[in-house]
C-alpha positions, -999 to 999 in steps of 0.1 A, spaced: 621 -120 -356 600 -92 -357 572 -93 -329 541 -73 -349 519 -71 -315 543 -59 -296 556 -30 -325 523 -19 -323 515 -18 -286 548 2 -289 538 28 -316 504 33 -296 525 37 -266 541 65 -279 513 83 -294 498 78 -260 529 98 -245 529 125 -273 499 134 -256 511 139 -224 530 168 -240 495 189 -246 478 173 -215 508 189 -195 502 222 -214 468 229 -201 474 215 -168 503 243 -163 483 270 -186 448 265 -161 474 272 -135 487 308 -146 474 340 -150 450 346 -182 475 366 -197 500 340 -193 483 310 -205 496 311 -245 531 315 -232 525 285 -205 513 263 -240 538 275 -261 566 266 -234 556 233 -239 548 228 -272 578 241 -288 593 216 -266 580 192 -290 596 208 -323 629 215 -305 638 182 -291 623 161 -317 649 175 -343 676 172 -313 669 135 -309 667 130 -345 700 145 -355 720 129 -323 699 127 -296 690 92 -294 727 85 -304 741 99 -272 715 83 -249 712 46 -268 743 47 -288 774 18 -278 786 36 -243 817 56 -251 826 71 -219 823 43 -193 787 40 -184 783 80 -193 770 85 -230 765 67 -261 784 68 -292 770 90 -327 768 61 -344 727 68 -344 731 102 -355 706 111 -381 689 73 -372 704 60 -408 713 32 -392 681 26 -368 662 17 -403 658 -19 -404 675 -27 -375 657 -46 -347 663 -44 -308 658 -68 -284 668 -103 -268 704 -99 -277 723 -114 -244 711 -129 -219 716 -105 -197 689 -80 -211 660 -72 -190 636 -79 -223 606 -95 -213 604 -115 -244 624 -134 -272 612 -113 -302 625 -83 -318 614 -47 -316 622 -18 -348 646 3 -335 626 32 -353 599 19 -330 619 25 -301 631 60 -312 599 75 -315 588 58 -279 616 71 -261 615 104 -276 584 117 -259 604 110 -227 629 132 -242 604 161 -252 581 156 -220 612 156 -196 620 195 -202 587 203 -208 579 198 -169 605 220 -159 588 253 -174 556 252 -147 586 259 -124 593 293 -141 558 305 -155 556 344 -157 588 358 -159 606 340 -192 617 350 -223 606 329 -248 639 324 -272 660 321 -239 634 295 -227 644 280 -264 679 281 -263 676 260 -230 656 236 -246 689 229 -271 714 231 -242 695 214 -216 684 183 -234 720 181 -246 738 181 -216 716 170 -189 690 148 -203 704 128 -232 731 120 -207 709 110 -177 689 91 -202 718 68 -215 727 65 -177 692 48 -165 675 32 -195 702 19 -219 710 -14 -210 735 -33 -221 728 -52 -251 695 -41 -260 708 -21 -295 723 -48 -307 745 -81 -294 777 -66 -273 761 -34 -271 768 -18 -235 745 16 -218 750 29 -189 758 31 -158 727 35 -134 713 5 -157 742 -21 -157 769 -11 -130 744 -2 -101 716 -19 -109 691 8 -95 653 2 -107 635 27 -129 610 11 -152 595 38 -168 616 74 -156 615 83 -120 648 95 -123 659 102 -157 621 121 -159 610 132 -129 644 138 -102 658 150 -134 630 172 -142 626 180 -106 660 188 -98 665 214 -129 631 233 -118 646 238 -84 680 254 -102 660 270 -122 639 294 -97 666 306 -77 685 317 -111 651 334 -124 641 346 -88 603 354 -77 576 367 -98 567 403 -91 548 406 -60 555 370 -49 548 358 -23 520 385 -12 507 384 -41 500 350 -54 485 350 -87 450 325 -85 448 297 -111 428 315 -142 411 284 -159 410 254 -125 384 230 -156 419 233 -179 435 223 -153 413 193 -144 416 188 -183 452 186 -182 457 162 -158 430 139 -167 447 139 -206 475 131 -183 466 103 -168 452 86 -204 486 93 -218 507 78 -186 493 46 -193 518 47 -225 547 60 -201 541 30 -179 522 3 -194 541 7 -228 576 5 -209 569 -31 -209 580 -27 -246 553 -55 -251 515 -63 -252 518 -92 -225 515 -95 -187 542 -70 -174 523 -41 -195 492 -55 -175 510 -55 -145 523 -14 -150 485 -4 -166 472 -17 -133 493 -1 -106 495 27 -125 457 32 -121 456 19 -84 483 39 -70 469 75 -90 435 68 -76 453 65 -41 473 92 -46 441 115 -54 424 104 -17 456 108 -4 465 145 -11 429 154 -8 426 138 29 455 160 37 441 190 21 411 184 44 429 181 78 450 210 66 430 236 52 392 222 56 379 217 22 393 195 -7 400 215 -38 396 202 -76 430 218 -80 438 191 -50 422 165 -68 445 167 -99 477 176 -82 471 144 -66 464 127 -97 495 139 -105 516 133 -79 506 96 -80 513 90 -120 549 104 -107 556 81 -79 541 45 -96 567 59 -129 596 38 -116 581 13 -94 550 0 -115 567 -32 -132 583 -41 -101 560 -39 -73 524 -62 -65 490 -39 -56 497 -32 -21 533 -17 -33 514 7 -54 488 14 -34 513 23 -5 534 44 -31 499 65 -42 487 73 -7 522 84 4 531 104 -26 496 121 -21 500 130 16 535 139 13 535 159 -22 510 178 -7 526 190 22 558 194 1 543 220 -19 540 243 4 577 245 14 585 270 -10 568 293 11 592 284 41 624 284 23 614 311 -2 616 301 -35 590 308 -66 586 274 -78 552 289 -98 532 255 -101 550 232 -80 572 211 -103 596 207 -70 569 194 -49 553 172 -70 580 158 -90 609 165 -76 596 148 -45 574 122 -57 602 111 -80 623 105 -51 595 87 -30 590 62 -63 624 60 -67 634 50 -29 599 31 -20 611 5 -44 639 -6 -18 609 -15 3 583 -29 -20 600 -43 -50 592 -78 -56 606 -108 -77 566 -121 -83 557 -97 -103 589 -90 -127 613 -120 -119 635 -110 -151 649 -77 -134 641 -73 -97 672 -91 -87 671 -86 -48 639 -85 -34 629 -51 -16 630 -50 26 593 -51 31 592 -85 7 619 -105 27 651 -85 7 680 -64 26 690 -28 20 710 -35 -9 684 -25 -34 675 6 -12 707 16 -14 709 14 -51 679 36 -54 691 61 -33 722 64 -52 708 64 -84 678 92 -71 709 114 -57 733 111 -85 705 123 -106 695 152 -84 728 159 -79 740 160 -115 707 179 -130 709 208 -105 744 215 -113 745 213 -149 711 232 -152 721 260 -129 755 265 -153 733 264 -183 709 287 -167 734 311 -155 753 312 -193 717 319 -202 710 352 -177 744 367 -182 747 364 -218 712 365 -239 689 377 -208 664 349 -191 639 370 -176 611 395 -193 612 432 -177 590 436 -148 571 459 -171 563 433 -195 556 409 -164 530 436 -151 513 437 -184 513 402 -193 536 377 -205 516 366 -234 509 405 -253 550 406 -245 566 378 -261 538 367 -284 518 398 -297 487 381 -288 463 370 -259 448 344 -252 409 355 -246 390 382 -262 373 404 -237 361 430 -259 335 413 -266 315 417 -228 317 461 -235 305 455 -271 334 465 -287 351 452 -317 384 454 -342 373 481 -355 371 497 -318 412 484 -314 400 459 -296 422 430 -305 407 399 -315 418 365 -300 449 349 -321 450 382 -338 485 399 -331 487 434 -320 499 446 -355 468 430 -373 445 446 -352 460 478 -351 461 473 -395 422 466 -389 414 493 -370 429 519 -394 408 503 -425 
């Protein structure tokens, strides 16, 4: 029986995630150089047109289809979603961790889990700001998704009978029985993970680390991450997959454990440096939503306050390791999500608790009278995934640089990323000397060509 709430709350959901996509754009874009910003949003939003055909024509398949491959991928028989329309998922077995007896569209489903799909990839690219070509950066969209993420994704959330009765997913999900309500791994280790690949492939900006380019835009940035946090509550609260208490339950730790997470990294800021930045205040923001991903419909308040406030303090101080070990992770992907995926991921061995989602914690976690079974389930499930992404993504990425090229010319990096890929900047400063087209100077979203057309007529 179709639940009409609870399609809804799921729709919304997923518009709210969509969002996420563009919130995550000008959070990286306030972050780069001026004349790297249209690149940084273009990074991400192709990431929307790419994967969203991807999922479409098989990628849902692979990552909800029957398992084919013992507990590895799903089946094609999804492709194209011809036979998604109609259907309904839900309480097929028993066994499903579905928090209620109605039925969800399948086409509902789809489009929720896709902006997982396009927001997963989408992270990785604040790793590598600067210094990449735009069609390689493509091209790794395609592979990428394909071998890493639609895998990963059929590993953690497909669960076994959820598609339909006798359905089986994957492994992470069934056989392990690690806890990951709404992506700490399958997002944000897996995200994580490929970023760190990814910047010893690409190597350091020019200049870097002497000369550290200074966030153009900090307001964007604050922008980005507070669109961010509006659209998490989709990531989290609509992983509940209905409008009921559980949703409640993620919407509230989601907000408890950001707002910790925020006076967390800015405490440590304080002790460390002296001042708290805004640029602080949103990492923080962040670093939180990260951390709460996994944990927030399985753990009580004081779990998710405990989970902010360490992913705060800790993500903070991570951030500054590339400095130490020497690699260009540009806007901090590996110390934010990387590591605050793995602090969600393991902290719910410690705070996980049957009172709040009886249906799927099934061992309590050691702070709430459990052992360290489901500890050690998270921590296999957070290394299999770190494991697994930074191999595959540092094949892909090397196919990538010795085949088509991943990395502009250092001439083009010197001049700009944006005039070299896109033929077209992102502010007009002609404007402050009085000039004009007619002058050659280039109008914004005008591409070099135009204005050089205008200026001859």
């Amino acid at each position: 029986m179709l639940n009409a709430g609870d399609t809804a709350w799921v729709l919304i959901s997923a518009a709210l995630v969509m969002l996420m996509t563009p919130g995550l754009a000008f959070f990286y874009g306030g972050m780069v150089r001026s004349k790297s910003v249209l690149n940084m949003l273009m990074m991400n939003f192709i990431a929307l047109a790419v994967i969203s055909v991807l999922w479409a024509v098989y990628g849902f398949s692979l990552s909800f289809g029957d398992d084919a491959f013992g507990g590895l991928l799903g089946n094609t028989d999804f492709a194209g979603l011809t036979s998604a329309v109609g259907k309904l998922a839900g309480f097929a077995t028993t066994d499903t961790p579905w928090p209620g007896p109605d039925g969800l569209p399948v086409l509902a489903f789809v489009m929720f889990q896709l902006m997982f799909a396009v927001i997963t990839p989408a992270l990785i690219s604040g790793a590598i700001a600067d210094r990449t070509k735009f069609w390689s950066w493509v091209v790794f969209l395609v592979l990428w998704g394909s071998v890493v993420y639609f895998p990963v994704a059929h590993w953690v959330f497909s669960f076994d009978g959820f598609i339909g009765s006798g359905s089986t997913g994957g492994w992470i999900a069934n056989d392990l029985k690690a806890l990951d309500f709404a992506g700490g791994t399958a997002v944000h280790i897996n995200a994580g993970a490929a970023a760190l690949a990814l910047v010893f492939i690409l190597g350091k900006r020019r200049g870097w680390p002497k000369d550290t380019p200074r966030p153009h835009n900090v307001p964007f940035v604050l922008l980005g991450a507070s669109l961010l946090w509006f659209g998490w509550y989709g990531f989290n609260a609509g992983s509940a997959l209905t409008a009921g208490d559980l949703a409640a339950v993620a919407f509230t730790n989601t907000t408890i454990a950001t707002a910790a997470a925020v006076l967390g990294w800015l405490i440590t800021e304080q002790l460390k440096f002296g001042k708290p930045t805004t640029l602080g205040a949103a990492s923080g923001a962040v670093a939180g939503l990260v951390a709460i991903t996994p944990a927030c419909g399985y753990v009580d308040m004081w779990g998710a306050l405990v989970i902010g406030v360490v992913a705060g303090a800790v993500c903070a101080l991570a951030v500054s390791l590339k400095f130490r070990f020497g690699f260009d992770d540009s806007l901090d992907v590996v110390g934010i999500h990387l590591v605050g995926g793995i602090i969600g991921t393991v902290l719910i061995g410690f705070f996980s608790t049957n009172s709040v989602n009886a249906a799927s914690v099934g061992e309590n976690g050691l702070f709430y009278g459990g052992g360290v079974t489901q500890l050690g389930r998270q921590a296999v499930a957070a290394g299999a995934v770190l494991a697994y992404s930074f191999v595959l993504t540092a094949i892909i990425g090397l196919l990538i640089k010795y085949t088509i090229g991943f990395r502009i010319s250092e001439e083009a990096e010197a001049a700009g990323i944006d005039e070299a890929e896109h033929k077209e900047t992102g502010y007009d400063f002609g404007g402050f000397g009085g000039g004009s087209a007619q002058d050659g100077v280039k109008p914004v979203g005008v591409t070099s060509a135009e204005a050089l057309e205008r200026s001859k007529a």
